[in-house]
Structure formats: C-alpha cells, structure tokens
C-alpha positions, 0 to 999 in steps of 0.5 A, spaced: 854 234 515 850 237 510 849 245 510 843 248 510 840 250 503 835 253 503 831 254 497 829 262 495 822 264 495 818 263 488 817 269 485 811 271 481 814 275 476 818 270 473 811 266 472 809 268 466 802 266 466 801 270 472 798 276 473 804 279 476 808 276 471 803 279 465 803 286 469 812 285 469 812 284 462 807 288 459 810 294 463 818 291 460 815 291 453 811 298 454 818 301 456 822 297 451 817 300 446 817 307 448 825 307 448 825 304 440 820 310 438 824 316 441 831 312 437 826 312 431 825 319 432 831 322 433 834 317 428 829 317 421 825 323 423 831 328 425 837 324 420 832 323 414 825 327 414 828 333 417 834 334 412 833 339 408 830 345 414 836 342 418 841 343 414 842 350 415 842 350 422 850 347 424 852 344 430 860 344 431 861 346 424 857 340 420 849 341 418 845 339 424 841 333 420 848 330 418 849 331 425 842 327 427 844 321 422 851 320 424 852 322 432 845 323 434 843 318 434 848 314 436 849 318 442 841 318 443 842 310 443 847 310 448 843 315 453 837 310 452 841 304 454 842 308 461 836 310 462 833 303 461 837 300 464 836 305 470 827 303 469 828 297 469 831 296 476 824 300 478 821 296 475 825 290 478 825 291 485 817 294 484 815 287 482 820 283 486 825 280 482 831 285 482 838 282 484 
C-alpha cells in the first residue's frame, strides 16, 4: 500500500508573473536595495569621502576614517546580513512562502 502523499498548496509568491509574486519580489529587491546603500554609505562615504574631517576624531586609539575603511565596514555588513535575514522572514511568512 502506498502512503498518502499529498502534494503542498501552490504558492502565489513563487509565481513571478503573479501579482503577489511581482509584490514579493518588488518588497525583497527594494529591502536589498536600501541595505546596499546604508553599506555604501558607511563604506565610501565615512571611509573615503569622509577621510580627512574624520581623521582627527580617534576610536580606540586609530583615526575614526581608518576605523570606517577597515572595520566599520565589515562590521556594518555583518549587521546587514541580520537585519536582512531577519526582514525577510516578515517578509516570507507576510507573503506565505516562509519555511
């Protein structure tokens, strides 16, 4: 006797061509987006542009721009890592596809 497999419910997000799936992926890409800029921000504006002004204020004992080019932003990354994974579950189980 075979068991009884049944088959999951269809999901609309994963449809792309839906409209929940165009609104799943608009709000994913549109999270992705904002989290590069915050990272560019804190990478090439604080590290680079910045330099100069923040080369007089220290943070542990090292100029606060090497600080930004060197570990603020790795560190900033890591936090965007969290908070998007942390998103997109929200945004998962608001569109029905969370595991």
């Amino acid at each position: 006797m075979e068991p009884d497999l049944q088959t999951p419910p269809e999901r609309a997000a994963y449809d792309y061509n839906s409209p929940a799936g165009k609104a799943y992926w608009r709000k994913n890409i549109t999270l992705i987006i904002g989290l590069l800029v915050v990272w560019a921000l804190v990478s090439f504006v604080a590290g680079i542009l910045l330099a100069e002004p923040l080369a007089d204020i220290n943070f542990f004992s090292v100029p606060l721009s090497f600080w930004f080019a060197h570990q603020g932003s790795i560190v900033v990354f890591v936090i965007l890592i969290f908070v998007y994974a942390r998103w997109m579950d929200r945004i998962d189980k608001e569109f029905d596809v969370h595991e």
